[in-house]
C-alpha positions, 0 to 999 in steps of 0.5 A: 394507608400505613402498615405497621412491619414489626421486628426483632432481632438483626435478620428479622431488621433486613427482612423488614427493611427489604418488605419496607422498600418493596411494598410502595412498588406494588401498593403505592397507597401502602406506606410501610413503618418500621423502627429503626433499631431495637433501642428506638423500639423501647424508647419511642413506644411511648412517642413515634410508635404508639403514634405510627400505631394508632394511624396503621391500617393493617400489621405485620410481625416478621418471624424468624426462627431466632426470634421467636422466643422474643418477649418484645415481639410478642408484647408488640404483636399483642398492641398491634391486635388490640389497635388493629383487629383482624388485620394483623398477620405473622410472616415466617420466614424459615419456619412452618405454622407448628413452630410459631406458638401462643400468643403469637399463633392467634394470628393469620399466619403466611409463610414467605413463598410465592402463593402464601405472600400473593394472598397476603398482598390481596389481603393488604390491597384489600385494606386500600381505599377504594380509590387506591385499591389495585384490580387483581388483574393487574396485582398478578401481573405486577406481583409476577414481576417484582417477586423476584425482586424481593424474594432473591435478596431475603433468600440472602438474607436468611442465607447469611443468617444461617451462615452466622447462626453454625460459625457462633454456633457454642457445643452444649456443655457435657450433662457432668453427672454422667462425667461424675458416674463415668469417673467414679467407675474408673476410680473404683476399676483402678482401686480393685487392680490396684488392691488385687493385681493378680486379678489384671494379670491372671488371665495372663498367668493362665495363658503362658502356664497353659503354654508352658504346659504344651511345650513341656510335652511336647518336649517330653514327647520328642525326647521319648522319640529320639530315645525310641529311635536311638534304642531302635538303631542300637538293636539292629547294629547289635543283630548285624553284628551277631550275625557276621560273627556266626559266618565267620567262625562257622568259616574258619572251623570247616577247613581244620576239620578236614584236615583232620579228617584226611590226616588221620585218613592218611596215618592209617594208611601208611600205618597199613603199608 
C-alpha cells in the first residue's frame, strides 16, 4: 500500500520524514512517499509524483503553523483529493481545527496527540488489504510502544522550529502616520513656544512673583515688629528714668527746708533773749 505524505516548508520536511521512517514499524504493508526538497516538488509533478500519486491508497498533508498560507500544499493537497477521495487527511502539528482554512479544512483533520493519531492509524490500517491488514488488538499493543518513539523527535522538531521562528523573528514596522501626526504636534508646540515665549515661562513668572510677594510681607511685617518693639523699650527706659529723677529731687528739698525752719526757729529765740 503506498501513502501519499505531502509537505512544505523546512519543519513541515522533518516531520514528514520522521512519519516516513516511523509508519513500516507499525504497517509494514504501508510504503510511505515523500519528495525529497521542494524544488523536486515543482519539477517532478510531471514525472515521479504524479506516478507516486496515481499508485497511493491513501493522503497525508503536514501542517504546520508556518505553512499554512502555502499555495503549493493547497495545490498538492486538491490533486491528492481528486486521486484519492475520501482518503485524504490533514495532520496538524502545533495548531487546532479553527486555524486550518479553505480549501484545505474540507479534509478529516487529526491533530498530532496520542488518541487523534491512534484513530489515524486505524483509518490507515483500514485501507491495508486484507491479508496485510493488522488486528486492532495487536495495533494497540504495537502503537503504545512506538509512540514515543515518534512523538519525542517531532516534539524536537516543533521545538526547534519554534526556536528559529522567535530568533529571526523582524519587529513590525511603525504605522508612520501616526509617527507623521506625532511629529507634526511637536513641530506646531515648539512654533507656538518659539512665537510667544512668555506663554512657557509665565507660570514661572507667576509662581516667584507670588513668592516675591510673600517674602515683601513677610518683611514689611518684621520690620513693623522690630519698630514696635524698639518704641516699647524706649518707652519703659523713659518712665524709669521720670521716676529716679521725682525720688531724688524730693530727697534733696527736705533737708534745707529744715534747716530753714529750725534756723529761723533758733534767730527768734536769741532774738527773744
Amino acid at each position: 500500500m503506498k501513502l501519499f505524505i505531502s509537505w512544505s516548508g523546512a519543519t513541515s520536511q522533518l516531520i514528514a520524514n520522521e512519519l516516513r521512517k516511523w509508519f513500516p514499524l507499525i504497517l509494514p504493508a504501508v510504503q510511505p512517499f515523500i519528495t525529497s526538497s521542494d524544488i523536486d516538488k515543482g519539477a517532478q509533478w510531471q514525472g515521479t509524483i504524479r506516478e507516486e500519486l496515481d499508485k497511493s491508497n491513501f493522503g497525508i498533508v503536514v501542517l504546520t503553523p508556518k505553512n499554512l498560507e502555502s499555495q503549493w500544499i493547497a495545490f498538492e493537497a486538491g490533486a491528492l483529493s481528486k486521486h484519492l477521495s475520501g482518503r485524504v487527511a490533514t495532520l496538524l502539528f502545533d495548531i487546532g481545527h479553527s486555524d486550518v482554512k479553505a480549501p484545505l479544512n474540507i479534509f478529516q483533520g487529526t491533530i498530532f496527540n496520542e488518541q487523534d493519531f491512534r484513530k489515524l492509524i486505524s483509518d490507515i490500517n483500514s485501507s491495508v488489504s486484507d491479508s496485510q491488514r493488522r488486528g486492532e488488538e495487536q495495533l494497540d499493543v504495537l502503537f503504545r510502544m512506538l509512540w514515543p518513539e515518534l512523538q519525542k523527535p517531532i516534539s524536537l522538531i516543533l521545538q526547534q522550529g519554534a526556536l528559529e521562528e522567535h530568533s529571526t523573528a523582524i519587529d513590525p514596522l511603525p504605522d508612520f502616520s501616526t509617527v507623521a501626526q506625532d511629529m507634526l504636534a511637536l513641530l506646531r508646540e515648539q512654533n507656538t513656544i518659539l512665537s510667544s515665549p512668555d506663554r512657557l515661562f509665565s507660570p514661572l513668572i507667576k509662581f516667584l512673583d507670588q513668592r516675591d510677594a510673600k517674602l515683601f510681607k513677610r518683611s514689611v511685617l518684621l520690620r513693623d515688629a522690630i519698630e514696635a518693639i524698639s518704641l516699647n523699650a524706649g518707652a519703659t527706659a523713659t518712665s524709669a528714668a521720670g521716676a529716679t529723677g521725682a525720688a531724688g529731687a524730693t530727697g534733696a528739698l527736705g533737708p534745707t527746708e529744715n534747716i530753714g525752719v529750725f534756723g529761723a526757729g533758733f534767730t527768734d529765740r536769741n532774738e527773744d533773749v
